[in-house]
C-alpha positions in Angstrom: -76.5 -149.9 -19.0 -75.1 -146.8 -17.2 -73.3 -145.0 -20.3 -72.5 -141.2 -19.6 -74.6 -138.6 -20.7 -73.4 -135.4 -20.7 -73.9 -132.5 -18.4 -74.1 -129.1 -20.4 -73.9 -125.8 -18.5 -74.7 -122.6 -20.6 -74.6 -118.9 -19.2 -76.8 -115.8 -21.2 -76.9 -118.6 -24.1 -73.0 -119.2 -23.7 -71.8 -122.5 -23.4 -69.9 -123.4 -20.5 -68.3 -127.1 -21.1 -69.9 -130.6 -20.8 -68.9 -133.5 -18.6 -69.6 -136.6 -18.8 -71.5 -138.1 -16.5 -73.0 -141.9 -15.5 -76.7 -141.7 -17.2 -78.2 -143.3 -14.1 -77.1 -140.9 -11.6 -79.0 -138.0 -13.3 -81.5 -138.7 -15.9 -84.4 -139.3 -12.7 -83.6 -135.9 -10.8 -85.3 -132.9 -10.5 -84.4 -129.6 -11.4 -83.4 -129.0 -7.7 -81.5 -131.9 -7.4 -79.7 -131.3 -10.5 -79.0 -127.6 -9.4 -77.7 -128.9 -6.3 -75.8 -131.6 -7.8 -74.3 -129.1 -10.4 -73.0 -126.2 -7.9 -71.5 -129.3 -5.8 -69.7 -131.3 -8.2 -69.8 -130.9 -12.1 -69.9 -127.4 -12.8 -68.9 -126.0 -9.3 -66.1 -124.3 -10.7 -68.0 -121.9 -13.3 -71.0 -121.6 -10.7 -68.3 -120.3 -8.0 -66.6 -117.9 -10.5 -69.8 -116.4 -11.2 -69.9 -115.7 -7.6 -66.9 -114.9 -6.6 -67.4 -111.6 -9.7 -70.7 -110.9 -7.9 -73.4 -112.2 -10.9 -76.6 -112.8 -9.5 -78.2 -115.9 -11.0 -82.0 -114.6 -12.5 -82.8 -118.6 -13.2 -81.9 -121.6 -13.7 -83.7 -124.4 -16.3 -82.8 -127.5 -17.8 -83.6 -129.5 -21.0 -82.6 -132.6 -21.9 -82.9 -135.5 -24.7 -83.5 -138.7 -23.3 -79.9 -140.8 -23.2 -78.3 -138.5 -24.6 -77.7 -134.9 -22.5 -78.8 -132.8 -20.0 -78.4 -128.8 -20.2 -78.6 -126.4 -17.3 -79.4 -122.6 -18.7 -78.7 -120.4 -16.3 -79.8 -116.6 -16.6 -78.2 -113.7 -15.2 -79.7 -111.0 -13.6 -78.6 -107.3 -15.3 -76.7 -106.9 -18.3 -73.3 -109.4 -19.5 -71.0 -108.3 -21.3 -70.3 -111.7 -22.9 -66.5 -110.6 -22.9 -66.7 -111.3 -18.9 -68.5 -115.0 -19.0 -65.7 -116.0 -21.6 -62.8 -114.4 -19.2 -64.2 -116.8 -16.7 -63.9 -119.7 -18.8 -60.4 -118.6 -20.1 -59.4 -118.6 -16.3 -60.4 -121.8 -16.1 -59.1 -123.8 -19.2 -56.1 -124.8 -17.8 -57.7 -126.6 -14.8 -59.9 -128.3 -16.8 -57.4 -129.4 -19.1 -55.0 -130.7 -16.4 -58.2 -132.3 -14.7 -58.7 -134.3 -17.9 -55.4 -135.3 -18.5 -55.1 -136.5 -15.1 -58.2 -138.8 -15.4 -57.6 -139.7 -19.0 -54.4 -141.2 -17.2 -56.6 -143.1 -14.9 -58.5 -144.2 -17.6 -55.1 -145.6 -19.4 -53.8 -147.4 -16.1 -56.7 -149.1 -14.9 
């Protein structure tokens, strides 16, 4: 069976969204390949805002339960304000929302 599991993404303890994604497709990768994965396809977005406001990434770890989720923590280097992580997201919602919309559509039609 290749249900989703869903890909977390927190920031300094913040969560950053989930996406779902096919179970088989991550559940057997490493933390490098999930890194890699993550700053290429699911949570490119946050990982390039970060970026693009010059944070410096300290770490990066993951947990997950079994079949169920997968969560990348990722630490900044410095201090947050957790006002600035939460601009980023703002700045982002309406992507998102339009993203989902546009595949719940998908979903619908197929």
């Amino acid at each position: 069976m290749n249900s989703s599991r869903l890909s977390n993404k927190k920031v300094d303890g913040i969560g950053c969204g989930r996406v779902a994604v096919p179970r088989l497709e991550i559940e057997h990768l490493s933390l490098e390949k999930l890194i890699e994965r993550a700053i290429t396809q699911e949570h490119r977005d946050v990982l390039q805002k970060l970026d693009e406001k010059n944070f410096s990434i300290e770490s990066i770890t993951s947990t997950a339960r079994e079949g169920f989720h997968v969560t990348l923590n990722v630490t900044l280097k410095g201090e947050v304000d957790p006002r600035e992580i939460s601009q980023i997201l703002n700045d982002l919602a309406p992507k998102w929302k339009a993203m989902s919309k546009k595949k719940k559509r998908a979903e619908v039609k197929s």
